[in-house]
C-alpha positions in Angstrom: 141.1 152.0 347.8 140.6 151.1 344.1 138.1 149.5 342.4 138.8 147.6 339.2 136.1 145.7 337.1 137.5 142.8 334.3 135.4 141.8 331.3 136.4 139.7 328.1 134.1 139.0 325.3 133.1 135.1 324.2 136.7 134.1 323.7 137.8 133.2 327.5 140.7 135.3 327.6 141.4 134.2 331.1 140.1 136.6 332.9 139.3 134.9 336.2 143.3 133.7 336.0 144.3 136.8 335.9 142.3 138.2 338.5 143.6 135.3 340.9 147.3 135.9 340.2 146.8 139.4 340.6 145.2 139.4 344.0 147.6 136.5 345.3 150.2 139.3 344.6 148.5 142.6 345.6 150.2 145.1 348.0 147.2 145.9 350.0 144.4 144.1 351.2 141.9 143.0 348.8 138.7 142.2 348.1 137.6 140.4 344.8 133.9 139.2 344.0 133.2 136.6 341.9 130.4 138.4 339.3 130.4 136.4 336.5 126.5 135.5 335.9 127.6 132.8 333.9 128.5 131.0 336.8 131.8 131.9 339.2 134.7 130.1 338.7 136.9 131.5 341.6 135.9 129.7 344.3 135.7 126.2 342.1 138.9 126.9 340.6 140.9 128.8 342.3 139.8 127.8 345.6 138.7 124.2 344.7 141.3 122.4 346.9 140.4 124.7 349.8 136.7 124.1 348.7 137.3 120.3 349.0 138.7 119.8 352.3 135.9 122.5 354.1 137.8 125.7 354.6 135.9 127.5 351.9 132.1 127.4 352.3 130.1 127.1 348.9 127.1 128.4 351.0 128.6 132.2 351.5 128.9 134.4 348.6 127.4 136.6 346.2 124.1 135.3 346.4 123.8 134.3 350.5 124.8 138.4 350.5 121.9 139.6 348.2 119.3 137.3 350.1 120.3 138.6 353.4 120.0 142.2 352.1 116.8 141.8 350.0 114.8 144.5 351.6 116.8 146.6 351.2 117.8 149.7 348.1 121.2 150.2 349.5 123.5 148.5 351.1 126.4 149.6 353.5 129.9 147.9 353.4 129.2 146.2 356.7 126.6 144.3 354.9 129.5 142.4 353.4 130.7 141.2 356.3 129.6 137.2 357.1 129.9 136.9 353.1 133.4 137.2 352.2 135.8 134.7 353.2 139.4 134.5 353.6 142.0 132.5 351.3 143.8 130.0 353.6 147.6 131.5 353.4 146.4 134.6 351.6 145.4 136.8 354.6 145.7 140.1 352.1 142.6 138.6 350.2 138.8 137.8 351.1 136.6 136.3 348.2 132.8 136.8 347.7 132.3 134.0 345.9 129.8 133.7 342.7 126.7 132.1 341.5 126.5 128.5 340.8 123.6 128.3 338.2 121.3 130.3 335.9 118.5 130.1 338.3 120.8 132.3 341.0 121.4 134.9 338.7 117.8 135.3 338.0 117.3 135.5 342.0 119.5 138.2 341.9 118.0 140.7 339.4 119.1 144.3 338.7 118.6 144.9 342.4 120.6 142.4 343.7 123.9 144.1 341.6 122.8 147.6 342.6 122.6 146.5 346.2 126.4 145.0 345.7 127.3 147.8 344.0 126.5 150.2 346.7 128.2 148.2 349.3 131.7 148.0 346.9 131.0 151.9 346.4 130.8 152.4 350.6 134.2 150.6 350.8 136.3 154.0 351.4 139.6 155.5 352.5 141.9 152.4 353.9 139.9 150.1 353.0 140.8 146.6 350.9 141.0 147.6 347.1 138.6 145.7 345.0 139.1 143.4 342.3 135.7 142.2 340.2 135.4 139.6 337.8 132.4 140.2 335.5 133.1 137.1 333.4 131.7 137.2 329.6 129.8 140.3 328.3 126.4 139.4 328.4 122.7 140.4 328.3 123.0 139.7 332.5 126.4 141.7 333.0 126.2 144.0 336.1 126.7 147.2 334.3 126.6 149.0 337.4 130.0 147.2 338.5 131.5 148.8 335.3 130.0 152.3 335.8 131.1 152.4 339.3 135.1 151.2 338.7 137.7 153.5 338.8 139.3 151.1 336.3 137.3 148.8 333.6 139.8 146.4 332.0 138.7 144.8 328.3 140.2 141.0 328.4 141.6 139.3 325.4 144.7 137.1 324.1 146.7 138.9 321.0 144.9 137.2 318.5 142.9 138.4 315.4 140.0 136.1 316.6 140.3 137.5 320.2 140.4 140.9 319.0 137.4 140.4 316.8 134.9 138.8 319.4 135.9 141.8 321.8 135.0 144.7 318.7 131.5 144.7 320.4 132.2 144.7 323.4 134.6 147.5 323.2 132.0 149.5 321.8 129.3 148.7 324.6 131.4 149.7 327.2 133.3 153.0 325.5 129.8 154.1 325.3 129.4 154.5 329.0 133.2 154.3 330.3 135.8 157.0 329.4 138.9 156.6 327.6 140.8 157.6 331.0 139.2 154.6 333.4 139.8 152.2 330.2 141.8 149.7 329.4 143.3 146.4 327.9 144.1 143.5 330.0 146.1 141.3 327.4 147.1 138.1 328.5 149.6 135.1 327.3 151.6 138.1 325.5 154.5 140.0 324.9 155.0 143.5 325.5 155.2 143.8 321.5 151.9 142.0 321.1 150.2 144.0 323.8 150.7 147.3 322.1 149.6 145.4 318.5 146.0 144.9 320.6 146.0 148.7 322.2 147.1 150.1 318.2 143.9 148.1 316.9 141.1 148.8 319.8 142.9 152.4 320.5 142.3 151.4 323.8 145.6 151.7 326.7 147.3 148.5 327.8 146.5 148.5 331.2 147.7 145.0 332.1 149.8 142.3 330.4 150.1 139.0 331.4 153.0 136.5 330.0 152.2 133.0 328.7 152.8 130.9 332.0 150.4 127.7 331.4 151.3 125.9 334.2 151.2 128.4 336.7 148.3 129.7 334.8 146.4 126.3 335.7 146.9 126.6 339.4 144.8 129.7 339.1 142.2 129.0 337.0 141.7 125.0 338.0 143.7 125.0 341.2 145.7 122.2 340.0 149.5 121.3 340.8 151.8 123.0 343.3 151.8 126.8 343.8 153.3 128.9 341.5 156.5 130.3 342.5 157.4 133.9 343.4 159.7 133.5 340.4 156.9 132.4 337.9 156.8 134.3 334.8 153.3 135.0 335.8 153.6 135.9 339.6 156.5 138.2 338.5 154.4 139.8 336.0 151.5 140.1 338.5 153.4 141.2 341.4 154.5 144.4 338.9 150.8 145.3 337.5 149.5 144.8 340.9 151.8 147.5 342.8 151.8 149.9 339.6 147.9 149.7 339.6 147.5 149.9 343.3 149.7 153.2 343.5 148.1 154.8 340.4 143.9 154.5 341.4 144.5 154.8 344.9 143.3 158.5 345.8 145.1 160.2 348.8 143.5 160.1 352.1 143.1 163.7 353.3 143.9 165.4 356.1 142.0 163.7 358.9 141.5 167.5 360.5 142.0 170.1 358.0 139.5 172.5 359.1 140.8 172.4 362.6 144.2 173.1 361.2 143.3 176.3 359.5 141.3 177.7 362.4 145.3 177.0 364.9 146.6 178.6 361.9 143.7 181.6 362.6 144.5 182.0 366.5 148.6 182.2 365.8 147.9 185.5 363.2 145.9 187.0 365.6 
């Protein structure tokens, strides 16, 4: 499994677009948790028509999760379960859907992320990859959801105004991520105006996204008809999404390796 964490500066890069495409697309299972404390947009966007006619609950989510675990210091995957809910046509994917007001993230607290965190950090071996949307940077952002990732994607849109809100929060999270689980996630680009971003931040292109407005507006607002498998977008997505799968997911070892050596053992003698 991988874990990857997306955070943009004031600018709204699309980040919560880009997480949808990507996990419509994915090659494995996938989990991806809404942890924007500004307010989650997944499940109203993204999920709005499903939302609307009652096969997505507004009532299981991020914060029905950290209420039912609040006596708790850690939490074990399993205490995800009953919180997450499937995408109608997307078995692959399961959303833990995000706050709906100011007053929720307050609820939550430090220990409500931590306790999250732990559960995303249980997830192991074949389990569902993990895709988080952290929103804006912000006094409330759930550091421990970037500290944790095996991959921390910076969004903006190749733009000098773009690049200049993200200067700060580049520096923020350099300080506690290293360069080698860091990187861009340009969107509405070219290839040529993805490398202009990673030459000014010095920061790795980890993911670019094509300008694609309409399919783009399915994701983020759930509005018109599915995006074809042919959309610039999905096409793009379907690419980043296997590439990054394949590159952060560690091996699993040898389910027996200690019995192995000890066969090995019995035939020298």
């Amino acid at each position: 499994m991988a874990v990857i964490t997306m955070v943009s500066a004031k600018c709204s890069p699309g980040i919560s677009t880009a997480v949808a495409a990507l996990a419509t697309v994915w090659p494995h299972q996938v989990l991806v948790v809404d942890a924007d404390p500004a307010g989650g947009d997944l499940l109203t966007g993204w999920g709005g028509a499903w939302l609307v006619d009652g096969r997505l609950s507004a009532g299981r989510g991020l914060v029905s999760f950290v209420t039912s675990t609040r006596h708790l210091d850690a939490v074990p995957s399993e205490g995800l379960a009953g919180h997450v809910q499937e995408l109608p046509g997307l078995e692959h994917v399961r959303l833990l859907a995000g706050v709906a007001s100011r007053a929720q993230v307050t609820a939550i607290g430090d220990s409500g992320w931590r306790r999250l965190a732990s559960a995303i950090r249980d997830l192991s071996g074949e389990g569902p990859d993990v895709l988080i949307d952290v929103g804006r940077w912000a006094p409330e952002t759930p550091w421990s959801l970037l500290d944790d990732a095996d991959l921390v994607l910076v969004g903006l849109r190749p733009s000098l105004r773009h690049l200049s809100a993200a200067r700060a929060l580049i520096s923020a999270v350099q300080a506690r991520v290293p360069i080698t689980r860091l990187g861009l996630l340009v969107t509405a680009t070219t290839s040529h105006d993805a490398d202009r971003m990673s030459h000014a931040t010095g920061i790795p292109v980890g993911v670019e996204l094509p300008d694609d407005p309409t399919a783009a507006r399915f994701f983020s607002d759930g509005t018109g008809n599915h995006p074809s498998r042919r959309s610039a977008l999905l096409r793009t997505s379907r690419k980043a999404a296997l590439r990054l799968h394949r590159s952060l997911t560690r091996p699993t070892p040898p389910s027996t390796p200690v019995e192995s050596a000890s066969v090995g053992e019995v035939r020298a003698a």
